[in-house]
Every structure is written in C-alpha cells, then in structure tokens.
N, C-alpha and C positions, 0 to 999 in steps of 0.2 A: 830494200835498197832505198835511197834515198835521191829527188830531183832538186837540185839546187837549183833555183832562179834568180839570174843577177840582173837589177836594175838600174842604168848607170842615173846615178843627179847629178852630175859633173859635166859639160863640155866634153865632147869627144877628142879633143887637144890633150885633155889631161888624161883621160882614159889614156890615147897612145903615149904618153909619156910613162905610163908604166904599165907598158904591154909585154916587152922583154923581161922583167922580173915575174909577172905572172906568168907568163910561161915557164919559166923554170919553175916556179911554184906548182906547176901543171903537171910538168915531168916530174919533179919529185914524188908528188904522190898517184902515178899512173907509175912509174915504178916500184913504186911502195907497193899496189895491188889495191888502192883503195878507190880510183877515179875508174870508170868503167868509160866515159864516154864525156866530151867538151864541146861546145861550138859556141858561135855566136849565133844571137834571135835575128832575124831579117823581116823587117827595118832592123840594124843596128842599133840596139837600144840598150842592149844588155846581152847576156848569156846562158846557157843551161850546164850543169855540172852534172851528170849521175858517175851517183857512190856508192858502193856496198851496202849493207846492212853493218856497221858498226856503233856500236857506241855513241849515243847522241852526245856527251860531252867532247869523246873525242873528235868528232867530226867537227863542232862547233871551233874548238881548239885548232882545229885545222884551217879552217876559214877564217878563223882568224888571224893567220899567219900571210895570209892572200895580200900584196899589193894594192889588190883593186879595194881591198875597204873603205880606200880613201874615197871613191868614186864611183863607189856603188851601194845599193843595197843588198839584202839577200832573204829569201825565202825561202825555205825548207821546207820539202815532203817529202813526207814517209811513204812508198808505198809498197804492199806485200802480192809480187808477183807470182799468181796461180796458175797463169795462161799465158803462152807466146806462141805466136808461130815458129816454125821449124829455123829455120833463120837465128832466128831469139831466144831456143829455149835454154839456152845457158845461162841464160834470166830467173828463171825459175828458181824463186826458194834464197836469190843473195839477197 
C-alpha cells in the first residue's frame, strides 16, 4: 500500500478555497476502492492519504487529478504490510 504525504506551501486561505472539490476527489476514489484511509496532520500543515497497492503510475495519475496540487506537495511511500494488529489486519498483504 501506499502513504501519501501532503504538504501545503500555500496559505491555508487557499488550501480552503479548494477543500470542497478535494473532497469529492476523496470520495471518488474511496468509492473507487483505492483510498483506504484520509485526514489531516495536526498542526494543520498538510495531510496523509493511504492507498492500496496499485500501480504507481496509476496512482501518480490519480494525484494528479487532486485540487490541492495547487497547494500542496506530495510524497509517496510504498510500504509492504507483513504485521498489524487484530484491529488492522485487513492491512496485510494490500
């Protein structure tokens, strides 16, 4: 699966200015099946995305279709989940 890290360099003015269309960009792909999990970092500075195991172009392709590129960055990690607690092991193996 993959952890996306979003770091805003924009004023947080502009960040809310396109909060509502990333959201629906949220839902799309949480109904798609490919966003496992969203929030924002506290401080408010940015956000975490976890995604399936897909396709690193497609996922790139996917971020890119994200709102916030305008005002943010992003960081992508890969990582391959062997261990969760009971809670999480539905984790395992996406």
């Amino acid at each position: 699966m993959y952890i996306v890290y979003l770091s805003y360099h924009r004023p947080v003015a502009e960040v809310e200015s396109l909060l509502q269309p990333h959201i629906e960009w949220l839902d799309r792909y949480f109904a798609a099946g490919v966003f496992i999990a969203a929030g924002r970092k506290d401080p408010r500075t940015g956000g975490v995305i976890v995604a399936k195991d897909i396709d690193r172009p497609r996922l790139d392709s996917i971020l890119a279709e994200d709102p916030f590129v305008a005002v943010a960055n992003y960081e992508v990690t890969k990582v391959n989940v062997t261990r969760a607690s009971e809670q999480f092991n539905a984790l395992v193996g996406i």
